[in-house]
N, C-alpha and C positions, 0 to 999 in steps of 0.2 A: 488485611484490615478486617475487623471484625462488624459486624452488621450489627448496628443501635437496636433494629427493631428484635433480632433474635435474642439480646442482652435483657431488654425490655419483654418479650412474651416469657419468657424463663432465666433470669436471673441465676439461679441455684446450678446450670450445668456451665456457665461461662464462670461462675464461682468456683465450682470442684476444680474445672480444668486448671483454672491458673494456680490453683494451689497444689493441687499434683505438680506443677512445672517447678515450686518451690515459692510461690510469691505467697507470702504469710499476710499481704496487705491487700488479698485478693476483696475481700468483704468491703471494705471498704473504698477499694475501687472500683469496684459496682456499683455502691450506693452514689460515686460521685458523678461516674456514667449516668448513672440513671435522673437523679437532681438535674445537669446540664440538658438531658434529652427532656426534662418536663419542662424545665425552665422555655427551652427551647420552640416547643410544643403549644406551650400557653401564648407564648407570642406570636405563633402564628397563626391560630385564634383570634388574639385581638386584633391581628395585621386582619384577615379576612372578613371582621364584623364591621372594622373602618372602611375598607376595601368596597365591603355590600354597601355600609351606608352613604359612602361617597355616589358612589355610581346612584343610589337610589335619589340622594338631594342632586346629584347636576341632572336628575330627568325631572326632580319636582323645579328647577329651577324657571325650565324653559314653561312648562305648565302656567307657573304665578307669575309670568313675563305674558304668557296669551290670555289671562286674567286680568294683566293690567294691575296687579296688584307688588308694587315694587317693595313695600314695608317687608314682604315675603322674599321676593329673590333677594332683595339684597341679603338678608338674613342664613340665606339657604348657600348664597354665595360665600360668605363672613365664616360658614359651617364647614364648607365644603375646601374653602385655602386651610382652617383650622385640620380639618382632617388631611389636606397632601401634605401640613408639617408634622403632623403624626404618623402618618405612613412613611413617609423619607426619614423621621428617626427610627423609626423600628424596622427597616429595611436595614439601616444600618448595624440595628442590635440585632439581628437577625444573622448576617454576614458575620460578622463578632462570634456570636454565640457558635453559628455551625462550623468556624475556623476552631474555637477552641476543644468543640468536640472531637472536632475532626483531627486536631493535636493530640487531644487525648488518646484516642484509640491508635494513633499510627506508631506509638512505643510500645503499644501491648502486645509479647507474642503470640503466635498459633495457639491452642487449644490442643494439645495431645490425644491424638486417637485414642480410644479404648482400650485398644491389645498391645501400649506403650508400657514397658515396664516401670514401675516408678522406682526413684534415685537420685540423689542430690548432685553426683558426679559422675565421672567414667569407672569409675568399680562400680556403679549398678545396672552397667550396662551387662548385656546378653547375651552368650556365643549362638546360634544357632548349627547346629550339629551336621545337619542335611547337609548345608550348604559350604563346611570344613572343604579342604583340597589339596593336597602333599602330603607330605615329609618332608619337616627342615633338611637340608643337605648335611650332612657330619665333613667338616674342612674344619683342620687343624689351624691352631691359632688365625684365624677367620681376621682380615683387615676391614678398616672402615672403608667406605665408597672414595672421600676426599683423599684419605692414605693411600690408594689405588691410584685414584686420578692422576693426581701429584708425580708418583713416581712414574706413572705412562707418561707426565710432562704435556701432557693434554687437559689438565684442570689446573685454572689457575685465580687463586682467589685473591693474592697479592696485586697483582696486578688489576684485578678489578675494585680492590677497595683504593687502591690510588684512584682510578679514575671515575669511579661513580661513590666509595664508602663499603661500610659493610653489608652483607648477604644480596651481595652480588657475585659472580661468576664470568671466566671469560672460559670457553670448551673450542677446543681446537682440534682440529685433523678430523681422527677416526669419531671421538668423541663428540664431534660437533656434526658431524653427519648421522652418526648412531640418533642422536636427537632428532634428527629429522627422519630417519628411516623407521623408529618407534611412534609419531606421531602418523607418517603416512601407514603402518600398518593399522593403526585403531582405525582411521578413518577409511582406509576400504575394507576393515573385520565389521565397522557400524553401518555401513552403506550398503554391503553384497550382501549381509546375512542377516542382519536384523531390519535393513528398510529405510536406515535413517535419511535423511538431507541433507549431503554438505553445503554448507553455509560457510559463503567468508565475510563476517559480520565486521560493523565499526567496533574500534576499541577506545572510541573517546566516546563520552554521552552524555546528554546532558540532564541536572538534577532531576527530572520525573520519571526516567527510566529508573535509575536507582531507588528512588520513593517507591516507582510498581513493584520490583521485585522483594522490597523490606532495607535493605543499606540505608538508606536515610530517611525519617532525621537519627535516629539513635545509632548509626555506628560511621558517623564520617568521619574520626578521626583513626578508623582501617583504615581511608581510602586516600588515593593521591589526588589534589584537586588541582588543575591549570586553572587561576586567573585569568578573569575577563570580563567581558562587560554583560556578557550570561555565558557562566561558569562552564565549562567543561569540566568531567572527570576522567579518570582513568579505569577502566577497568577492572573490578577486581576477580571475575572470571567471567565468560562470555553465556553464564545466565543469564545477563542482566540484556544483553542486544536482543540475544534467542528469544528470552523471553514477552521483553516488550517489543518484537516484530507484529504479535499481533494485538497491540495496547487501541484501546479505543476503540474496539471494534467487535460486530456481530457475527459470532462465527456459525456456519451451518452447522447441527448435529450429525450430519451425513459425510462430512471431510473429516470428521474425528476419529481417531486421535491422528493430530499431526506431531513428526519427529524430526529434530532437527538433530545435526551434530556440525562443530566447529573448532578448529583448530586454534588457537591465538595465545599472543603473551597476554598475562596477567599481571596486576601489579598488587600487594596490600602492604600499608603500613608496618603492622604488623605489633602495633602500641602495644597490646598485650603481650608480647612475646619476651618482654627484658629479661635476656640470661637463658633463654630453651633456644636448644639446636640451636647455638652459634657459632659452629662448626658446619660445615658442609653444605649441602643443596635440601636439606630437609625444610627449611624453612626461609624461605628469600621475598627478597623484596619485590624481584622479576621470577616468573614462571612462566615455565607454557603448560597448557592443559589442552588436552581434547575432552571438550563438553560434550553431554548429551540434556536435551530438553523436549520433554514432551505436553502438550496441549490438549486436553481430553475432555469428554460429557465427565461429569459427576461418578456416573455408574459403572467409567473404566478405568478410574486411577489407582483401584489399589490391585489389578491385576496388571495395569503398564506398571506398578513400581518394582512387583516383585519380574515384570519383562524385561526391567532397565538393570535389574540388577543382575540379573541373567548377563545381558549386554557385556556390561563391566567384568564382570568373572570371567567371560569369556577370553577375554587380552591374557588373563593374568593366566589360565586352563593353556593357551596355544602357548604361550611363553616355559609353560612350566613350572609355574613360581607356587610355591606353597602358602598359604593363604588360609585366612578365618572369613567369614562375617558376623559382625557382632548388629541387635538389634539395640539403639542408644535408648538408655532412659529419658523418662523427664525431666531430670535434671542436665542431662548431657544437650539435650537437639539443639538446634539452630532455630533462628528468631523467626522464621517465616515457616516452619516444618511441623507438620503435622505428624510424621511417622519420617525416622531415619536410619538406613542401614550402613553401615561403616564397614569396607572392604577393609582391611589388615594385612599387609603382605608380612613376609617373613625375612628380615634382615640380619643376618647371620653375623655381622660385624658388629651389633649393638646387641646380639641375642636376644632379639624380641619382636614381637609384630607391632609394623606402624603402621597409621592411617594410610589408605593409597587413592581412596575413592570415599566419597558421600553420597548416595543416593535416597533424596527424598521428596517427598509426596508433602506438597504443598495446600492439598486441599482447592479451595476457593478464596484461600487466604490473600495469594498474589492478583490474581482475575479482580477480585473486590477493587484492590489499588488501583489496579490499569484500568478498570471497567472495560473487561471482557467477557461477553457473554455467549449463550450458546441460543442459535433458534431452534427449536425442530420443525419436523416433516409440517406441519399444518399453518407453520409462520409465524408458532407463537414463542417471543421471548422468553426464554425459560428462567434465567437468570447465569449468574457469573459459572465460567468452564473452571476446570481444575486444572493445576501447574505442576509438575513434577522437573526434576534438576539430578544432575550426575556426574561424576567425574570419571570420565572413560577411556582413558585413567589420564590422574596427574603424569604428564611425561618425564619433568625431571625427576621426581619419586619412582618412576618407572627406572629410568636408568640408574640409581640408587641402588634400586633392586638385584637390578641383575650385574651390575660391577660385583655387589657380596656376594651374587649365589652362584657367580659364573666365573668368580676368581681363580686362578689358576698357580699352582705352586712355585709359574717361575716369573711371576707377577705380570705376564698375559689375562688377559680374560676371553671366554668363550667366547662368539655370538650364538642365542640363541636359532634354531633351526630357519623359524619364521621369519628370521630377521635377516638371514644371508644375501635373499635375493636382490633388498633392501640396500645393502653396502658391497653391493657387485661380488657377491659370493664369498665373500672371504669370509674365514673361519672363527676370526679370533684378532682382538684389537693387542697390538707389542708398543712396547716404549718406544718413543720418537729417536 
């Protein structure tokens, strides 16, 4: 969420940002920001001059009462209920006004770092060169992951849309261990060598998690809601526990940055998705992800972002798997994301690199929501820490991967080297 008062001391850079993001109605929604922050402002003003003069007539009260001068208290009395029914309505215009501001600003996104490329959509996004890793594999006529599956007789998506619908999944045998043996390798690759936390976080939460991290109000109709008499949701990746672990709370600048990573299914709608990938595990309703989430001062987020993306490359570097990172435009990021890198693996059955991983740098944007802040060494609160978020990596996108790249001509697939130990040494998943 974005700070009133910094909209207010400089207008003109919460202007440029959202219009680099594409919002053509940036000027104009500043100017209404700003209208409701004065409106707001003036009110409590006049709540504070009633406020003085209340307090100032109940002490003249008692005064003209040891005077003996009753034509006066009464009068000062007659002032003093006239002023609690003016303060008790403008407490309530007060509550009002900072609810609708407070609506207002919770649909605005992030603000785009500076060294964000700008772009309407994913062709303005940016390869970064350094950070390239392989060569695609040369495999003749190259099968899809589902086409794999299918014939191992270990993915079965039939049988899942009878019992849950489409962009579900039921994975069996080797395949459904493979699962598991790729999610337990990230999480001891983020634990032994980068530091992380494993966390086995809720995956139900309810609506103010989701509000701290940016999902609602504007994007509830991704998400799965259970009915109740106060809502549960579902998960839509385990940012949203990670991150609001530490909601509400003063964090010392001396424990920073804290790093968490968790394993869990994910759920999303997927509303936007009518007609992309609906074929295969690219895109589902159910996922598992191994997250990564870090908690940091101001002054260490944008070297933990490019640390977290280090992290993420890393799976995909032990694995083998050929890979981009691209830097997303302003037009490309995500609603709460200041600065976002997009891992790409390299899928030899579609001939092209797909998303595998998002890692981004949140800023103060997500801390504002949860009201999390940072003290330092002397005790004094500094204000709100920084959020950063990762995908390390999507697991079934992981297994995706390496079905195309580790395909084998007699419709075997490889196990990669890392992953043997994983599924009790063996070499290679065969048809059932």
């Amino acid at each position: 969420m974005h700070d009133i008062k910094a909209i207010r001391d400089d207008s003109a850079i919460f202007v440029q940002g959202l219009t680099r993001r594409g919002m053509a109605e940036a000027q104009a929604l500043s100017d209404n920001l700003l209208k409701k922050d004065k409106e707001l402002r003036d009110l409590l003003v006049r709540l504070q001059t009633a406020q003085a003069r209340r307090n100032e007539a109940s002490k003249l009260i008692g005064q003209a009462k040891a005077k003996k001068d009753e034509a006066q208290a009464a009068a000062l009395m007659a002032e003093v209920a006239g002023l609690k029914d003016t303060i008790q309505q403008g407490e309530a215009e007060q509550r009002l006004l900072e609810k609708n501001l407070r609506d207002d600003l919770s649909v605005i996104p992030n603000l785009p770092a500076d060294d964000v490329p700008e772009g309407f959509d994913e062709s303005g996004n940016v390869p970064i060169a350094t950070r390239a890793f392989g060569t695609p594999p040369g495999i003749n006529n190259p099968k899809q992951h589902f086409e794999i599956g299918e014939v191992l007789g270990q993915m079965d998506f039939e049988r899942a849309a009878k019992v849950s619908g489409a962009r579900f999944v039921y994975l069996k045998g080797d395949l459904a261990r493979l699962e598991r043996a790729i999610a337990s390798f990230m999480l001891d690759t983020h634990t032994q060598m980068f530091g992380y936390t494993e966390v086995s976080p809720p995956v139900l939460v309810k609506s103010p998690a989701l509000y701290g991290t940016g999902q609602l109000p504007k994007f509830q109709d991704d998400l799965f809601r259970i009915e109740a008499e106060d809502p549960f949701w579902l998960v839509p990746t385990a940012e949203v526990p990670l991150t609001n672990y530490v909601a509400d709370e003063i964090l010392n600048e001396a424990e920073l940055p804290l790093r968490f990573t968790a394993f869990t299914p994910c759920f999303r709608a997927e509303a936007g998705a009518a007609g992309r990938d609906t074929r295969g595990m690219i895109r589902m309703h159910q996922f598992s992800k191994v997250e990564l989430v870090s908690i940091t001062a101001p002054d260490q987020s944008d070297a933990e972002h490019e640390r977290m993306t280090d992290a993420a490359q890393e799976i995909l570097k032990k694995l083998n798997l050929a890979h981009r990172v691209m830097t997303l435009c302003t037009g490309d990021m995500g609603f709460s994301a200041r600065k976002t890198y997009d891992i790409e693996v390299w899928l030899p059955g579609q001939g092209a690199y797909r998303e595998i991983s998002s890692c981004s740098n949140c800023g103060d944007f997500q801390a504002r929501r949860m009201n999390t802040r940072v003290r330092n060494a002397e005790g004094k609160v500094k204000g709100p820490v920084h959020t950063l978020n990762g995908s390390g990596l999507a697991v079934g996108r992981t297994m995706v991967a390496i079905l195309e790249n580790y395909q084998q001509s007699d419709g075997s697939v490889a196990i990669p080297d890392v992953l043997q130990p994983y599924m009790g040494n063996k070499k290679s998943i065969a048809k059932i």
